[in-house]
C-alpha positions as CSV (number, residue, x, y, z in Angstrom):
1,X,-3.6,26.2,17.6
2,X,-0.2,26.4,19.6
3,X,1.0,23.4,16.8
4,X,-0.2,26.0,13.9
5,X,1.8,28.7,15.2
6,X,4.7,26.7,15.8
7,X,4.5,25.2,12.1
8,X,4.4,29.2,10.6
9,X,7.3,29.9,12.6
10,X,9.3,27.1,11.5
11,X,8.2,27.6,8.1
12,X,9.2,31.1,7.8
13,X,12.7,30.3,8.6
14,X,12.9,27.8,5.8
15,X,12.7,31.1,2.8
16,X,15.6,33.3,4.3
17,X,17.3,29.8,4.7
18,X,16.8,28.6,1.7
19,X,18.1,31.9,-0.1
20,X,21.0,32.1,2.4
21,X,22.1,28.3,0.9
22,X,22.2,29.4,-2.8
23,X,23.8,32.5,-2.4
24,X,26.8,30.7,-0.8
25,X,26.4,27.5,-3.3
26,X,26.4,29.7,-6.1
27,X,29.6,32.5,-5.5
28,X,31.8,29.7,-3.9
29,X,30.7,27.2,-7.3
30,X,32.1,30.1,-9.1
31,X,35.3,30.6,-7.5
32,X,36.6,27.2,-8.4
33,X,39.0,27.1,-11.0
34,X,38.3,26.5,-14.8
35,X,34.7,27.5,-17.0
36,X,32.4,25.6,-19.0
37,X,34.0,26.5,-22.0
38,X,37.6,25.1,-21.2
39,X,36.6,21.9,-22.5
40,X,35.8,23.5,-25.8
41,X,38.4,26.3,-25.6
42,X,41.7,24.5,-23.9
43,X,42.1,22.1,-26.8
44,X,41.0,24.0,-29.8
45,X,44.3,25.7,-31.3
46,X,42.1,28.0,-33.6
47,X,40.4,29.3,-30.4
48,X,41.3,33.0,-30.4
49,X,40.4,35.6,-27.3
50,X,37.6,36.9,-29.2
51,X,36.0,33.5,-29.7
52,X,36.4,32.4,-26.2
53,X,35.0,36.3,-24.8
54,X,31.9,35.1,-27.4
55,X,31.5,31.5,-25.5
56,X,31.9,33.9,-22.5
57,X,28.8,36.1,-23.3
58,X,26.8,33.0,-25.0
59,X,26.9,30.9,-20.9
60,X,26.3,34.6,-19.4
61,X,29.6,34.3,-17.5
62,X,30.7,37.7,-18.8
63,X,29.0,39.9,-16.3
64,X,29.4,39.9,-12.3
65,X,28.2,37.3,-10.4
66,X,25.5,39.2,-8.6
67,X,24.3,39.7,-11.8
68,X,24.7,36.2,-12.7
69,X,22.9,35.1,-9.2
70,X,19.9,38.2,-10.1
71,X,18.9,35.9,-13.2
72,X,19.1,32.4,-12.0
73,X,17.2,33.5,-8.9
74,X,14.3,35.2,-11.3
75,X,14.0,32.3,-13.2
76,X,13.9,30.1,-9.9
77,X,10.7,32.2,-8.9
78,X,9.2,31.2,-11.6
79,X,10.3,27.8,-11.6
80,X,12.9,27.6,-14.5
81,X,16.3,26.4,-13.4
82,X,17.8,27.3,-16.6
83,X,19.2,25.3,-19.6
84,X,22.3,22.9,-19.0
85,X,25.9,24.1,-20.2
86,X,26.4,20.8,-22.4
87,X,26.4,21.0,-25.9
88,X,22.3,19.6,-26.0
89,X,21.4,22.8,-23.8
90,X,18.2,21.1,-22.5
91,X,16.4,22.6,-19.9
92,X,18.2,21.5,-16.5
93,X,14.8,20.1,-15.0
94,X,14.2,17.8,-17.9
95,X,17.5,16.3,-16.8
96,X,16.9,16.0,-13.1
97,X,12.9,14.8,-13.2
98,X,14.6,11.6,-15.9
99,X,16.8,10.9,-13.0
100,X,15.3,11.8,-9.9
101,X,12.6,9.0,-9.5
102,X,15.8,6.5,-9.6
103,X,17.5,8.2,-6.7
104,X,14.5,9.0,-4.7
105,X,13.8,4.9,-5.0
106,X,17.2,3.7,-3.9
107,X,17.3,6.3,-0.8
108,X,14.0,5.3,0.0
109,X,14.6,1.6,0.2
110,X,18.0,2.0,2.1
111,X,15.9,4.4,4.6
112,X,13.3,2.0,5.0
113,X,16.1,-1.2,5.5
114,X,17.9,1.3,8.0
115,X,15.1,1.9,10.1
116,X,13.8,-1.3,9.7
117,X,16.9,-3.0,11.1
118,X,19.3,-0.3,13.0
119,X,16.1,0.3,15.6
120,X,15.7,-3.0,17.0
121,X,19.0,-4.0,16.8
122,X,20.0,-0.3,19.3
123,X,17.3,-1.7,21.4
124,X,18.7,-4.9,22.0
125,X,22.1,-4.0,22.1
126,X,20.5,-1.4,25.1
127,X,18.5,-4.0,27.1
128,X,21.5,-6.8,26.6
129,X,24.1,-4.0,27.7
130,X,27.8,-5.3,27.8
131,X,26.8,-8.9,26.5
132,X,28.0,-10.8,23.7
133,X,25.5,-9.3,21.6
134,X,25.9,-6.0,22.6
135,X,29.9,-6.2,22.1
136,X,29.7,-8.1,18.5
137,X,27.4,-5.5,17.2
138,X,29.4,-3.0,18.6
139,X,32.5,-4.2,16.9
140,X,30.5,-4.7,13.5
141,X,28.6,-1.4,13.7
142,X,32.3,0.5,14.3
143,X,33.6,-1.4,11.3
144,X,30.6,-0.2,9.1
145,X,31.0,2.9,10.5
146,X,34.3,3.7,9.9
147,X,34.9,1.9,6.3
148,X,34.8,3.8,3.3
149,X,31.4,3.6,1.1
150,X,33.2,3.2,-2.0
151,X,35.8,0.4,-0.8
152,X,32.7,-1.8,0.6
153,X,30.7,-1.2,-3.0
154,X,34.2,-2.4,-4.7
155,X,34.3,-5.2,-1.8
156,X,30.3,-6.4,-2.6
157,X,31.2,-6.3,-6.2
158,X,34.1,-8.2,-6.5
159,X,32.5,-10.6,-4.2
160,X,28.9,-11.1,-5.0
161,X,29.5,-9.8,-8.8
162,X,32.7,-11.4,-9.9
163,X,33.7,-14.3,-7.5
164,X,30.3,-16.0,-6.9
165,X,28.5,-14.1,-10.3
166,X,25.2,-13.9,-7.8
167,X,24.9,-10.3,-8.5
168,X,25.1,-7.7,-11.4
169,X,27.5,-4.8,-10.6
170,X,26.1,-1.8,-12.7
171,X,23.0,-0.3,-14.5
172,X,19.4,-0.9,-13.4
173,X,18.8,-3.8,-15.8
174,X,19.8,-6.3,-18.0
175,X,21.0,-5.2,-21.5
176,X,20.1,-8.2,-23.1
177,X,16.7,-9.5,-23.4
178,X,14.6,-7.0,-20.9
179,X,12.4,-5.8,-23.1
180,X,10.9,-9.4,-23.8
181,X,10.5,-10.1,-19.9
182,X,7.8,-10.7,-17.9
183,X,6.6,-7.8,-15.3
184,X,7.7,-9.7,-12.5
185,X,10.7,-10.8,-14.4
186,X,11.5,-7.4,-14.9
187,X,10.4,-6.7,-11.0
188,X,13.3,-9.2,-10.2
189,X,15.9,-8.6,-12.8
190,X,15.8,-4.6,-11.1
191,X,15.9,-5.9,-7.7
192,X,18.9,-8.2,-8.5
193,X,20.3,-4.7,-10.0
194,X,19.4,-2.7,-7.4
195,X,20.2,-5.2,-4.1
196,X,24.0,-3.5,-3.5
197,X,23.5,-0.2,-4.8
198,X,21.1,-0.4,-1.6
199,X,22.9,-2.3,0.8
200,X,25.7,0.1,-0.2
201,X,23.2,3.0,0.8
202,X,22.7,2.2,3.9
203,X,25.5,0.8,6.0
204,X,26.6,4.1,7.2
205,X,23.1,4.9,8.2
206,X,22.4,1.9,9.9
207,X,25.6,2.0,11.8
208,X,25.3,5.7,13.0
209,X,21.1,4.9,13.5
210,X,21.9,1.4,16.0
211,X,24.1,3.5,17.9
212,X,21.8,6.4,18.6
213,X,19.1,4.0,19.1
214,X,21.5,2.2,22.0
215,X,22.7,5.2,23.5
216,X,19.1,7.1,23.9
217,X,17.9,3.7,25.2
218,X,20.5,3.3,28.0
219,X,19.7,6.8,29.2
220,X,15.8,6.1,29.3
221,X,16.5,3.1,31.3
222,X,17.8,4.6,34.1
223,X,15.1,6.9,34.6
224,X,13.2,6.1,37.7
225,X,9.3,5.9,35.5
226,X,11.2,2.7,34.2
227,X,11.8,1.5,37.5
228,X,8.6,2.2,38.6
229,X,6.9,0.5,36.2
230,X,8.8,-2.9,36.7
231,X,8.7,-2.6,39.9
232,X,5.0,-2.6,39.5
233,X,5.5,-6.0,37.9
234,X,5.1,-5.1,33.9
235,X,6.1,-7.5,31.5
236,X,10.1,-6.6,30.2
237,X,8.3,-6.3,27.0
238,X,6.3,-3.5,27.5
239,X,8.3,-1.8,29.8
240,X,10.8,-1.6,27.3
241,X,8.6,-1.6,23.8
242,X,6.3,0.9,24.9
243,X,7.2,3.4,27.9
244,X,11.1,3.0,26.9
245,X,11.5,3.3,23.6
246,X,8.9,6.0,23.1
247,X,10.5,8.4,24.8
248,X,14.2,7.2,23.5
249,X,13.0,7.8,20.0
250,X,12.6,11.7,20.6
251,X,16.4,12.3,20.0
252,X,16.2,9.9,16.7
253,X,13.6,12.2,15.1
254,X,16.1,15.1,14.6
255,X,18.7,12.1,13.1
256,X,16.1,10.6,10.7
257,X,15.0,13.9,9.3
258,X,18.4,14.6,8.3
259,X,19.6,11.7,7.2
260,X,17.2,12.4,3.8
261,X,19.8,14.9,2.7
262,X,22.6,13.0,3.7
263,X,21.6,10.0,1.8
264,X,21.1,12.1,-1.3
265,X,24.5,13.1,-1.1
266,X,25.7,10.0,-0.8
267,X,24.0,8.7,-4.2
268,X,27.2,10.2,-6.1
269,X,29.7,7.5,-5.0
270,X,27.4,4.6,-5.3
271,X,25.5,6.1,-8.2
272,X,29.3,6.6,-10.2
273,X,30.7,3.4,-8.7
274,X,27.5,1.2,-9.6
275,X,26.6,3.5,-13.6
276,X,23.3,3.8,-12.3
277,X,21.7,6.6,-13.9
278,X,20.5,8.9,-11.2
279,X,21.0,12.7,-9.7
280,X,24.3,11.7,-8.0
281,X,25.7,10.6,-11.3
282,X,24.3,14.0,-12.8
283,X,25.8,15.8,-10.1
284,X,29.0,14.1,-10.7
285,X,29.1,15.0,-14.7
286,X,28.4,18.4,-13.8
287,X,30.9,19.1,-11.7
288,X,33.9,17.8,-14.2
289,X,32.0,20.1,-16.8
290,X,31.5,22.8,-15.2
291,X,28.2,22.7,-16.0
292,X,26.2,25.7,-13.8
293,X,22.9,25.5,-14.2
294,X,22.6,21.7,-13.5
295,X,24.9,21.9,-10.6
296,X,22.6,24.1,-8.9
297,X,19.6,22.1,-10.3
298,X,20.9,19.6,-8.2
299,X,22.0,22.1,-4.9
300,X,18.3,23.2,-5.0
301,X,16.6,19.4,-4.7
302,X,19.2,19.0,-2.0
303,X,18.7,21.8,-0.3
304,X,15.2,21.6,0.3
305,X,14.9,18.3,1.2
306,X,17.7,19.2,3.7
307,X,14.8,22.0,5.1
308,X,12.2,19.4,4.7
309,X,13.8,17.4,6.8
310,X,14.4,19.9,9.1
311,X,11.2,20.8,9.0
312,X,9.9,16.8,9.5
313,X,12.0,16.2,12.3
314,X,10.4,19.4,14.3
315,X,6.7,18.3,13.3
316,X,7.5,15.1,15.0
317,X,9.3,16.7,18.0
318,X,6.1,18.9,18.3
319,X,3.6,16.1,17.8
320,X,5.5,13.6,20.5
321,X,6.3,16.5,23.0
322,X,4.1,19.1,23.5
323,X,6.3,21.2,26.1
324,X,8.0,22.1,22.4
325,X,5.4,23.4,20.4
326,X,3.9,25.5,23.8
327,X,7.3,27.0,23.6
328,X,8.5,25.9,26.8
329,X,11.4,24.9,25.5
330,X,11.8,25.9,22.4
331,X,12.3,29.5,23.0
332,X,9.7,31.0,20.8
């Protein structure tokens, strides 16, 4: 019962939230220099005033932008995001749902490789404190860290994609000859494709994640129930395995719910560097158009799985520690 209550609470936050994001996203979008219709306007010498007041009222940009922000919220409520700026005007979810399953699978698999390897490696690091281990991954983790996204994808390219031809370095498939493939020829022409866009991904999660993982770990083994319990002659293993890392995985809850949203973002640069044809290439398009609708399209996927996260990470708070969902410390 106390974990319902908790839940509804949580939850209720999420609307106002929610509303208080696009509100924001949608009068600062609009306060950016240029329209939509510049492209067809600027370079059009028989574009008079009259003409370009008409393109005005055809995109609806001719009345204020809380009137603007009245419609595209009604037709969120009833789950119509609008129709897209460019000259096909299709409905802006008909372009996201053709590009979202493409996104969703590349941010999966680089959450899955980050939390696969950045975990043990932070535990390690932690229990081999200040050893060669420890310092090399250190170094490396920094370096990952620290390096832009975009120069390692031109790095892996030029590398794996041009100097040792191991690797294709854009689109999702081969041009030539996929539709006569296989099913698992197909399965490993796309994960030939997809192998850097992925690895590309994930570094910066990985490198932030080990680091977390090391830091919590060091702190939970100095707590005196640690030294208790090898004192009490437990194997290393399950001292550290199961009473140590439980309890150091609380803080990495919070990090892994938000990291959905982050890596989300992130699929612009390797989306654009990599022409794969996903929501972070979309987003990208739409921003050098101008294109409304579909920018916002795109604010709203990212902005709820930025609550869902949110709203993941304090399920599993609640579930591994029940002094939060009692409202001891929560504050509720």
């Amino acid at each position: 019962m106390a974990l319902l209550l908790y839940l509804i609470k949580r939850f209720a936050v999420l609307i106002p939230t929610f509303l208080g994001i696009t509100l924001i996203s949608f009068f600062v979008m609009h306060l950016a220099p240029g329209e939509p219709m510049s492209l067809q306007a600027d370079f059009n010498p028989k574009m008079t005033p009259e003409m370009r007041q008409r393109l005005r009222a055809q995109y609806g940009l001719d009345k204020p932008l809380y009137v603007q922000y009245a419609r595209w919220l009604k037709g969120l409520l009833v789950l119509d995001l609008g129709r897209s700026f460019a000259p096909d005007r299709r409905p802006v979810w008909q372009k996201i749902k053709e590009r979202l399953p493409v996104t969703l699978l590349i941010n999966g698999l680089s959450l899955i490789l980050i939390i696969v390897i950045a975990i043990p490696l932070g535990v390690k690091a932690a229990v081999e404190q200040n050893s060669l281990f420890d310092q090399a991954t250190t170094v490396l983790v920094f370096l990952g860290y620290a390096a832009p996204a975009f120069w390692i994808a031109l790095l892996l390219m030029l590398f794996f994609g041009i100097y040792l031809g191991w690797l294709p370095i854009s689109g999702l498939h081969s041009l030539m000859g996929y539709g006569q493939m296989a099913w698992w020829q197909k399965t490993l022409d796309w994960s030939k494709h997809l192998l850097l866009p992925v690895l590309v991904s994930s570094i910066g999660g990985l490198a932030g994640l080990s680091r977390y993982t090391r830091s919590s770990m060091l702190e939970v083994l100095r707590q005196d129930y640690i030294t208790t319990a090898r004192a009490k002659g437990l194997p290393e293993r399950v001292v550290v395995y199961r009473h140590a890392l439980r309890n150091a995985l609380l803080p990495l809850i919070t990090i892994l719910g938000l990291s959905i949203p982050g890596l989300i973002g992130g699929s612009v640069i390797f989306e654009s560097i990599f022409a794969i044809p996903g929501v972070g290439q979309l987003m990208w398009s739409s921003v050098m158009a101008r294109d409304y609708p579909v920018l916002m399209g795109n604010l709203v996927i990212v902005s709820i799985l930025t609550l869902l996260g949110n709203l993941l990470a304090d399920i599993g708070y609640a579930l591994a520690d029940p002094r939060i969902r009692t409202g001891i410390q929560s504050g509720d």
